[in-house]
C-alpha positions as CSV (number, residue, x, y, z in Angstrom):
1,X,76.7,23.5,-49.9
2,X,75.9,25.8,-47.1
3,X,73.6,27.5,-48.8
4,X,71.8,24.0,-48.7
5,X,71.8,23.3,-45.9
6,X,70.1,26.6,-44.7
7,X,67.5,26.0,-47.1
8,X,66.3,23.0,-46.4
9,X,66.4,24.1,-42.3
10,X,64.0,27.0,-43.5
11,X,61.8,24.8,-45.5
12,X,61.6,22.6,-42.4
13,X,60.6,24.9,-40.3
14,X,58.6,26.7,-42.2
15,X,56.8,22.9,-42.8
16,X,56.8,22.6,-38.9
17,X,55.2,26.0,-38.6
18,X,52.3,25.4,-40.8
19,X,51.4,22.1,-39.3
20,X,51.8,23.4,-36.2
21,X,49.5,25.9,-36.6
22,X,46.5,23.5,-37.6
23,X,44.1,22.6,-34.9
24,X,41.3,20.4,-35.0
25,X,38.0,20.8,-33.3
26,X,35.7,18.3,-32.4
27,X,32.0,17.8,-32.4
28,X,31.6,17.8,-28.5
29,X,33.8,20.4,-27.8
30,X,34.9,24.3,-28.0
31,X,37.7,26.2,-29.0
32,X,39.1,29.1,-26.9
33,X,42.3,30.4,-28.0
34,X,44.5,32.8,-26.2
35,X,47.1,35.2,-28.1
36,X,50.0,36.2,-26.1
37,X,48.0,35.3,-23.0
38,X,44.9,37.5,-23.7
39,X,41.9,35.6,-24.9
40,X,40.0,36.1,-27.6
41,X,36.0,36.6,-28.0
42,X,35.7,34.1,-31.2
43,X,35.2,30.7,-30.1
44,X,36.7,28.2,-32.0
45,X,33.7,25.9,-33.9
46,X,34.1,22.1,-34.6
47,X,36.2,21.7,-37.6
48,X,39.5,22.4,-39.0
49,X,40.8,25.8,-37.9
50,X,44.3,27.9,-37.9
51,X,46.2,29.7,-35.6
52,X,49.4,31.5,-35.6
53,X,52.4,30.1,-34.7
54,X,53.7,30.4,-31.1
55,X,51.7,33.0,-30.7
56,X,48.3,31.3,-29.9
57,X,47.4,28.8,-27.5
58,X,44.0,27.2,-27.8
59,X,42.1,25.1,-24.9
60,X,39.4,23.0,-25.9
61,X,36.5,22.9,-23.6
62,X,34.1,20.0,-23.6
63,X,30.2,20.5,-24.0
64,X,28.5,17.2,-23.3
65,X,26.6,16.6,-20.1
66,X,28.6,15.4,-17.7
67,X,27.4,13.3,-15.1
68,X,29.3,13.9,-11.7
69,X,28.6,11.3,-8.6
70,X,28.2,13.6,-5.0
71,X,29.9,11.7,-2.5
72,X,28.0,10.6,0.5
73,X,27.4,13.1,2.8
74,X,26.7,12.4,6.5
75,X,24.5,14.9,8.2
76,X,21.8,15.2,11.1
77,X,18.0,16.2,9.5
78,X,16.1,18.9,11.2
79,X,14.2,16.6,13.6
80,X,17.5,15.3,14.9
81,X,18.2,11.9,12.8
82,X,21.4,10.9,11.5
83,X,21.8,10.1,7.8
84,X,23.9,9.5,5.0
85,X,22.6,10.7,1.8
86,X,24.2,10.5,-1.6
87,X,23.5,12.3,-4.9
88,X,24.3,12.7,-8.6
89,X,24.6,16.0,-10.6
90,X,23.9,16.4,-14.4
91,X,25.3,19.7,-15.8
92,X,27.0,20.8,-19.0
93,X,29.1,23.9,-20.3
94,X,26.8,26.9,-22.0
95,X,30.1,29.4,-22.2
96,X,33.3,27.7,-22.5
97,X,34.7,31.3,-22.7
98,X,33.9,31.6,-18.5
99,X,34.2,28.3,-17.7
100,X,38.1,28.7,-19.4
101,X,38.8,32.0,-17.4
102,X,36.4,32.5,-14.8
103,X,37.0,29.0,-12.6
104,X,40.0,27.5,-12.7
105,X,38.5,23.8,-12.9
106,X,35.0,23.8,-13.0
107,X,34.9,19.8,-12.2
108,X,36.6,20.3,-9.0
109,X,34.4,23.3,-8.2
110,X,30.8,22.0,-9.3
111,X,31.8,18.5,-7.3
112,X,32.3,21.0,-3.6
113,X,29.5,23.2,-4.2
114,X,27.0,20.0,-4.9
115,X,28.5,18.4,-1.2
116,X,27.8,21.6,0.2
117,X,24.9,21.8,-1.1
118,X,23.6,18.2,-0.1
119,X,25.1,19.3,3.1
120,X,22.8,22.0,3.9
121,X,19.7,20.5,2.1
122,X,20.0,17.8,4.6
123,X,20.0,20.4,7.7
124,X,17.0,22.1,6.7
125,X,14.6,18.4,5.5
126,X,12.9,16.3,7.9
127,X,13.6,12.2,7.3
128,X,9.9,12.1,6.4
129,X,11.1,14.4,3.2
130,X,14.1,12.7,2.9
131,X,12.0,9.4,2.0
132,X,9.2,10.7,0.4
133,X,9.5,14.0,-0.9
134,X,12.7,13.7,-2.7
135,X,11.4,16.0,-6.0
136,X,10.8,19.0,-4.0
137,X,14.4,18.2,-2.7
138,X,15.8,17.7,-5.9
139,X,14.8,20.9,-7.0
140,X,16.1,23.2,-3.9
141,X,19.3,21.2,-4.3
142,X,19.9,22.0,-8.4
143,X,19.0,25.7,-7.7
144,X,21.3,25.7,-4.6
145,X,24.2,24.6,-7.2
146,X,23.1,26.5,-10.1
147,X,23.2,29.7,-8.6
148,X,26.8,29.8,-8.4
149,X,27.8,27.9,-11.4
150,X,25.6,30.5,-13.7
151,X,28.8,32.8,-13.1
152,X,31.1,29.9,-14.6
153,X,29.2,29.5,-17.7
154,X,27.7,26.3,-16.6
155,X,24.2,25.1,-16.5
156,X,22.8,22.1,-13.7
157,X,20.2,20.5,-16.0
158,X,19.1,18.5,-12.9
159,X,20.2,17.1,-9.2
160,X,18.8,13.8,-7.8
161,X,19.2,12.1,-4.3
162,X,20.5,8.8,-4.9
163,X,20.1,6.9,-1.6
164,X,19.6,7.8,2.1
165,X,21.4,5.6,4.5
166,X,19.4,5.6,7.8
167,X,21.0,3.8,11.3
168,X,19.7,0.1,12.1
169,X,17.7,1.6,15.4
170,X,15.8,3.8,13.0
171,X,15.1,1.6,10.6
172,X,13.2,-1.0,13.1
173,X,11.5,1.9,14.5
174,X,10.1,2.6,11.2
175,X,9.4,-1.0,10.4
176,X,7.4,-0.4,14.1
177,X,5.4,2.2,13.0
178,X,4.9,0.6,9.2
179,X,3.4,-2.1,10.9
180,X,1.1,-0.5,13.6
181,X,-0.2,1.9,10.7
182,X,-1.2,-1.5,8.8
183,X,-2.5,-2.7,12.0
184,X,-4.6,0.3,12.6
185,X,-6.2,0.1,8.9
186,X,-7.1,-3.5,9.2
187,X,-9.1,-2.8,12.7
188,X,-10.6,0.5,10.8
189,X,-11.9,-1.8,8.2
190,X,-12.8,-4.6,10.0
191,X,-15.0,-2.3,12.4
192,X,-16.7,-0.7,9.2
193,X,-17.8,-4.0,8.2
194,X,-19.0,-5.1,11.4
195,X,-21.1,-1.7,11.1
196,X,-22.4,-1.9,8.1
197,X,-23.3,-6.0,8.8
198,X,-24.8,-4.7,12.2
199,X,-26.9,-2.4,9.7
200,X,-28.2,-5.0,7.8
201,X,-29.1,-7.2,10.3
202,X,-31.3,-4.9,12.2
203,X,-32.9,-4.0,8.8
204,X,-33.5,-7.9,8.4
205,X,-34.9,-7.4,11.8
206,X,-37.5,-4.9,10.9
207,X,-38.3,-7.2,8.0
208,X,-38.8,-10.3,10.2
209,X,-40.9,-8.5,12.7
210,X,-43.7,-7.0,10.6
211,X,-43.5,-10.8,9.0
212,X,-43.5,-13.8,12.1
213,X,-43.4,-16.2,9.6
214,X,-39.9,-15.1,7.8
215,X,-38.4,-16.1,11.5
216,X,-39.4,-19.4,10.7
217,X,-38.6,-19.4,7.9
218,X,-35.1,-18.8,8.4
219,X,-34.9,-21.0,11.3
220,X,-35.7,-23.8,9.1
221,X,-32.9,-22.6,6.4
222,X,-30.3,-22.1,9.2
223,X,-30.9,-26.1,10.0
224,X,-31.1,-27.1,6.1
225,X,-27.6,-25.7,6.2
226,X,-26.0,-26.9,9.2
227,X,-27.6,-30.8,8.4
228,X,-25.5,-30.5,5.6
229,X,-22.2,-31.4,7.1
230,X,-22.4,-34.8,8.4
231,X,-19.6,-34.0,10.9
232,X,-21.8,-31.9,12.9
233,X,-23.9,-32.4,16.0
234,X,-26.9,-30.1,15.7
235,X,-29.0,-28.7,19.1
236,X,-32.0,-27.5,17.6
237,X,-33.9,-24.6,19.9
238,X,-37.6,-25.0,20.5
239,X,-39.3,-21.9,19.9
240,X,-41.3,-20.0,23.0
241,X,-44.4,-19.5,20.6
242,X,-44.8,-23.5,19.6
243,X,-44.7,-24.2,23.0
244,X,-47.2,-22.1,24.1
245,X,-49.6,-23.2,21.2
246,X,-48.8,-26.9,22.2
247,X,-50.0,-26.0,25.6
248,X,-52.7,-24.0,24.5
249,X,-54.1,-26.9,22.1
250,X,-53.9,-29.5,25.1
251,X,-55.7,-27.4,27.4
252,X,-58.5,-26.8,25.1
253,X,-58.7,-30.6,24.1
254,X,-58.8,-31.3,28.3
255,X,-61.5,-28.6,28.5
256,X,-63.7,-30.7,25.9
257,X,-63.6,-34.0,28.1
258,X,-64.6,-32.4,31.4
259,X,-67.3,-30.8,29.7
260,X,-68.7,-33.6,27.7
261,X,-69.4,-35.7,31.2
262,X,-70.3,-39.0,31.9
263,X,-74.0,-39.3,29.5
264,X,-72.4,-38.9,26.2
265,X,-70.3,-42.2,27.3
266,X,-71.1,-44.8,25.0
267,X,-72.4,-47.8,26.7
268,X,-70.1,-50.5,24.5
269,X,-67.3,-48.8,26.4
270,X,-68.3,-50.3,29.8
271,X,-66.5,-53.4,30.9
272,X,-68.4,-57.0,31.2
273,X,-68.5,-58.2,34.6
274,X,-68.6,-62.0,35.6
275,X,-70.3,-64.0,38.8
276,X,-67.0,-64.5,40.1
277,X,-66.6,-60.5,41.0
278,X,-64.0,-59.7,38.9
279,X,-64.5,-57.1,36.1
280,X,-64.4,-58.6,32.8
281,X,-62.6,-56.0,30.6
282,X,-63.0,-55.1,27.4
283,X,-60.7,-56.3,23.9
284,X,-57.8,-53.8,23.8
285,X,-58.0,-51.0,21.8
286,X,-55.5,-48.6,20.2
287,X,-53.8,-46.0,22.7
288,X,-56.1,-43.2,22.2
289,X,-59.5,-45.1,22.8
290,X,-57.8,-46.6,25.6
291,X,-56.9,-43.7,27.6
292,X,-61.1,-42.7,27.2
293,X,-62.4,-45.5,28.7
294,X,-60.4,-46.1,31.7
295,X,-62.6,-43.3,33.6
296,X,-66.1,-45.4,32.0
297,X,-64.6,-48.9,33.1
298,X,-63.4,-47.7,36.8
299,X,-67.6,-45.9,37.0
300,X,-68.4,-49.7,35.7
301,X,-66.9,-51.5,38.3
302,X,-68.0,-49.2,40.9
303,X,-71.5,-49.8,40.3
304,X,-71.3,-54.0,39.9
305,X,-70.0,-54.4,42.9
């Protein structure tokens, strides 16, 4: 009966002791196993795989990417401006043989060298690179951390800047300056269009020069256009040159009647006169006959009486 019952205790543990010594792997991960402390170079695949009973001890170590959140990290830029910038960091275990023996928690460790890091890549950046040069940053800032975590067996695939908190007097003086530089683009432009409009007027200029005429011309279509709106009131300018041929053709047509004198008046254009002494004058005529013969009726009258 004994006997029995120190059987089945060996078969027990002798059960215990083989499942006990079955480990499985998995896909994302690696096996390092140490025997009686010391570890060994074989790295334990994904799959099934056996080790001896209480004398091996196996860690798994994960291989994915991990993605690890830098906390915000406030600092002052090298043109004396202080920010809060925060960042994120992508790395992932190459060696899980260092990264088991050589750090003793490569989370904790990557997660102070990245503030650190950000730390220091804030001292040495301007705001203006903060805000628009982040790539160049990014990269500084995953070599910075990658130089030390190559020693753990980790790699730092890549290292970007999140967000850059900047103090409410700063960000009004950069709306200021956002909005003088759009104020100083819109007089740029607005002056190159009144230069190149001053161009082509004076080239329309030239034009209307070498041809009187085309002023005229566009006289005439600068009132077609303005009669067009019927709200309007339009003051139209009298031109130097029509006055001055109005005035020459009147003095030429006064010229004519001093030199034609009194012989070449014709004689039906001399009033009637009566016995009574008054002038008998002749029918009315139309405006422009009438102002000839008032000098021939005043020579008529002269000589009656």
């Amino acid at each position: 009966m004994i006997i029995n019952i120190v059987l089945g205790l060996i078969v027990l543990i002798t059960i215990w002791l083989a499942v006990g010594s079955i480990r499985i792997v998995n896909q994302i991960e690696r096996g390092v196993v140490f025997r009686f402390g010391k570890v060994q170079r074989e790295i334990r695949q994904p799959g099934l795989t056996l080790l001896i009973p209480v004398v091996d001890r196996m860690k798994k170590v994960n291989v994915q990417i991990i993605t690890m959140p830098v906390p915000t990290q406030e600092g002052i830029t090298r043109d004396n401006v202080s920010v809060q910038v925060d960042a994120v960091a992508y790395f992932r275990v190459e060696e899980p043989l260092r990264a088991a023996i050589s750090v003793q928690n490569y989370l904790f460790a990557i997660e102070q060298v990245a503030q650190t890091s950000l730390r220091s890549i804030i001292g040495k950046s301007d705001l203006d690179d903060l805000l628009s040069n982040r790539e160049e940053l990014n990269r500084g800032l995953a070599l910075m951390i990658d130089s030390p975590a190559l020693g753990w067996g980790i790699h730092i695939d890549r290292v970007e800047i999140k967000d850059v908190h900047l103090p409410d007097p700063m960000k009004r003086s950069i709306a200021r300056q956002a909005e003088a530089e759009r104020e100083r683009r819109a007089r740029v432009i607005t002056a190159e269009g009144e230069f190149q409009a001053a161009r082509k007027l004076a080239d329309a200029s030239a034009i209307m020069t070498e041809t009187p005429g085309a002023l005229q011309l566009r006289l005439l279509q600068t009132v077609v256009e303005v009669a067009a709106e019927k709200t309007s009131t339009l003051v139209m300018p009298l031109p130097v040159e029509l006055l001055r041929f109005f005035e020459r053709s009147g003095g030429a047509a006064q010229a004519g009647e001093q030199a034609a004198g009194p012989s070449e008046r014709k004689p039906e254009e001399r009033p009637a006169v009566t016995d009574s002494g008054a002038p008998e004058l002749a029918p009315p005529k139309p405006s422009f006959e009438r102002a000839a013969a008032e000098p021939a009726v005043k020579s008529g009258v002269s000589r009656t009486t």
